[in-house]
ZALUM-386385 format. One record per residue (C-alpha): residue in three letters; x, y, z. Coordinates in steps of 0.05 Angstrom, whole numbers, padded with zeros to 5 digits, always signed. Layout:
<sites>
AlaXYZ ...
</sites>
This chain:
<sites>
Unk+00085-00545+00142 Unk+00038-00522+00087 Unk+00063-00451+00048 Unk+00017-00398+00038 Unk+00020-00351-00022 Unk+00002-00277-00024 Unk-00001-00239-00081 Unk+00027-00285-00123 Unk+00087-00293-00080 Unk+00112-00343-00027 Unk+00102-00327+00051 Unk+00173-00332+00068 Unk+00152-00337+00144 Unk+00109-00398+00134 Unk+00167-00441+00093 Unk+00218-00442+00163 Unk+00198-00394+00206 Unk+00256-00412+00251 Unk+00302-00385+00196 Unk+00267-00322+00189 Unk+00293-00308+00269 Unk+00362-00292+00277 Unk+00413-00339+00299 Unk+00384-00395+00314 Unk+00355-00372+00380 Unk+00281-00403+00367 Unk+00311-00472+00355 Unk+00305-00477+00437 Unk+00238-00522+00455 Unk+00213-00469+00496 Unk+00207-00420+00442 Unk+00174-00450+00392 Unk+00100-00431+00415 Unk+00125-00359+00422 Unk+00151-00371+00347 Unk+00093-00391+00327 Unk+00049-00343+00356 Unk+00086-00291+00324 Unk+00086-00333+00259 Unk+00012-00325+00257 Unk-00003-00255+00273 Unk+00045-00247+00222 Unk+00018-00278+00174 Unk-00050-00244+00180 Unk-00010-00181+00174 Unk+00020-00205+00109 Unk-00037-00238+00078 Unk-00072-00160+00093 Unk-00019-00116+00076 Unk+00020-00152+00018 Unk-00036-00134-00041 Unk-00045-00062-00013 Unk+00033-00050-00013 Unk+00036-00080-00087 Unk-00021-00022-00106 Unk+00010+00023-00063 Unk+00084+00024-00096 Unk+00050+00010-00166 Unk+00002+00070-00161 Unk+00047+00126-00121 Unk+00119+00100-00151 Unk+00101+00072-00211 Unk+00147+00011-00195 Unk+00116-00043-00249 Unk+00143-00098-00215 Unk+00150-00085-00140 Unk+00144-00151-00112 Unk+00212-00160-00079 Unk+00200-00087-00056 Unk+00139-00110-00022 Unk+00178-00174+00009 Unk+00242-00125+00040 Unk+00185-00083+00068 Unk+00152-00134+00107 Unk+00210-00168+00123 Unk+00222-00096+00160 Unk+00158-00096+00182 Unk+00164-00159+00219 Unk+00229-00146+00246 Unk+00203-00078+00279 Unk+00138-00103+00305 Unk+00168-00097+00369 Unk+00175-00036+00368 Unk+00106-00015+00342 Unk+00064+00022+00396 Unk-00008-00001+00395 Unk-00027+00077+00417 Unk-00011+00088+00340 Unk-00042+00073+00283 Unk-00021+00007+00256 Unk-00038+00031+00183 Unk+00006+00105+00189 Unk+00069+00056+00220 Unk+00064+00011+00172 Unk+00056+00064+00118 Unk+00110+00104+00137 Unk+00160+00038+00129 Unk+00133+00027+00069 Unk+00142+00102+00041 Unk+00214+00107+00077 Unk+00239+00044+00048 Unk+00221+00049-00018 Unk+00244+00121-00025 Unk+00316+00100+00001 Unk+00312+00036-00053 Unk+00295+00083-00108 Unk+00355+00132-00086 Unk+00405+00077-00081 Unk+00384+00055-00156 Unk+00408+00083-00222 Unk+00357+00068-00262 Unk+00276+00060-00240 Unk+00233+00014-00275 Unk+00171+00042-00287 Unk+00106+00036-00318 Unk+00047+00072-00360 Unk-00002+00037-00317 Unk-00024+00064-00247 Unk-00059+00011-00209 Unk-00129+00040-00183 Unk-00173-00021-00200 Unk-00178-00025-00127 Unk-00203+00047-00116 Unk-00263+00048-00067 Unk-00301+00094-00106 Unk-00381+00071-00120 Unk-00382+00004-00101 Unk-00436-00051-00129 Unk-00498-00067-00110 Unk-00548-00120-00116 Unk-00587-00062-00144 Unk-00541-00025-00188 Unk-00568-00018-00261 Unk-00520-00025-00323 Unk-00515+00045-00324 Unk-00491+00061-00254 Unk-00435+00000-00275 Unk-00412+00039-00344 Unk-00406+00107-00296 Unk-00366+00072-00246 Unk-00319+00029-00293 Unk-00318+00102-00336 Unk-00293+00142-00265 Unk-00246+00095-00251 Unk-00213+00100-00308 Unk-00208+00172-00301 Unk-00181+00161-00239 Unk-00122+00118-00263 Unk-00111+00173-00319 Unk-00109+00226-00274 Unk-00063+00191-00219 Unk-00011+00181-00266 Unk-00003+00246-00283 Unk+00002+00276-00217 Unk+00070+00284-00184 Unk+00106+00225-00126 Unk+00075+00266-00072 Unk+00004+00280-00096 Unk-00003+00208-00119 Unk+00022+00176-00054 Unk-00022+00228-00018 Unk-00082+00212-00065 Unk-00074+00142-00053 Unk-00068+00137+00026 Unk-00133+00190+00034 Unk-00179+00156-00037 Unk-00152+00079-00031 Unk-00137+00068+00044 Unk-00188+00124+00075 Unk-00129+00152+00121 Unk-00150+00212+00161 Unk-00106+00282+00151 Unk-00062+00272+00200 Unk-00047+00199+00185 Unk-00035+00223+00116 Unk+00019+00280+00148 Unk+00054+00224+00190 Unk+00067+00183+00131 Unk+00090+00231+00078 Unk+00128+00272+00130 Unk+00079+00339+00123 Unk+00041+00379+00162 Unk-00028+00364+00162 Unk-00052+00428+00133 Unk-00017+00418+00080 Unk-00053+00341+00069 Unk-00112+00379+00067 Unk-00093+00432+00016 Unk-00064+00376-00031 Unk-00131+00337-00032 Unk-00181+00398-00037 Unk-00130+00409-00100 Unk-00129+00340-00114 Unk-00210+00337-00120 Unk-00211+00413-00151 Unk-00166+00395-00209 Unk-00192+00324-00224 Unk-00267+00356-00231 Unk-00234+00408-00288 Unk-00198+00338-00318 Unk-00255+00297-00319 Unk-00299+00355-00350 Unk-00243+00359-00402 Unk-00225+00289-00435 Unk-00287+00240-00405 Unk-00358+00296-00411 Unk-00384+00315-00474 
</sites>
């Protein structure tokens, strides 16, 4: 079978997916379609979710290198799809792995790796246009570099929060669910979030 890479990293699931089930109970005939099945809504949900998780862990952990991070995560992921309920938001379950996982990694470590750069590239903030003039581009590449600057100053919480409601366009309450807070108090972090990045940008990008 053909391997698939994602984010610069092999698919583990598409090398022997039999090995990624435990003990040996796919080797049957019979289950091999089921295996399969599962192998490929899988890997749609890794192909989708790998790059975001990299930004994710980069831009609200500043882990520099969070690849095997990523893997362990959907490695969880896939072996608690069956318990996902489809009533839920697949994003704020997902999410809320992600965010538990790496917070108990970066307890159980001594040191953390981390990194001046806070990966925003992504951020969905004035996208081109067939029609956007060379000025509109130097604006946009200009705001989101502000955006990386000011991200990596704010603390864990208000750049995991900024990131789920600016990158991933997560409602309140998905945003609540995730970080384990009310959603009130996902609301007051972003209206502070956009009040203080106004006074930042006025300060070190507007002359």
């Amino acid at each position: 079978m053909d391997s698939v890479e994602s984010g610069d990293r092999l698919n583990p699931f598409l090398v022997e997916p039999t090995r990624a089930c435990a003990g040996g109970l796919f080797f049957q005939p019979n289950w091999f379609i089921i295996v399969y099945k599962v192998m490929d809504q899988f890997n749609k949900i890794w192909n989708e979710y790998y790059p975001k998780l990299t930004v994710f862990l980069r831009t609200s952990f500043q882990i520099s290198d969070p690849d095997d991070l990523v893997q362990e995560i959907m490695m969880k992921v896939f072996k608690n799809l069956n318990r996902y309920n489809n009533q839920y938001s697949f994003n704020t379950w997902l999410y809320t792995i992600a965010r538990n996982h790496t917070i108990d990694s970066i307890r159980k470590q001594s040191t953390i790796r981390k990194t001046e750069e806070a990966a925003i590239s992504q951020a969905k903030i004035l996208p081109f246009s067939s029609e956007t003039t060379p000025e509109q581009i130097a604006i946009k590449k200009e705001l989101q570099r502000a955006v990386a600057d000011y991200i990596k100053e704010l603390p864990e919480l208000q750049r995991q929060i900024a990131f789920l409601r600016f990158h991933e366009d997560l409602k309140y309450s998905e945003i609540g669910k995730i970080t384990g807070i009310p959603e009130g108090t996902a609301k007051y972090h972003i209206h502070n979030i956009k009040k203080d990045f106004e006074q930042f940008y006025g300060e070190h990008y507007e002359d």
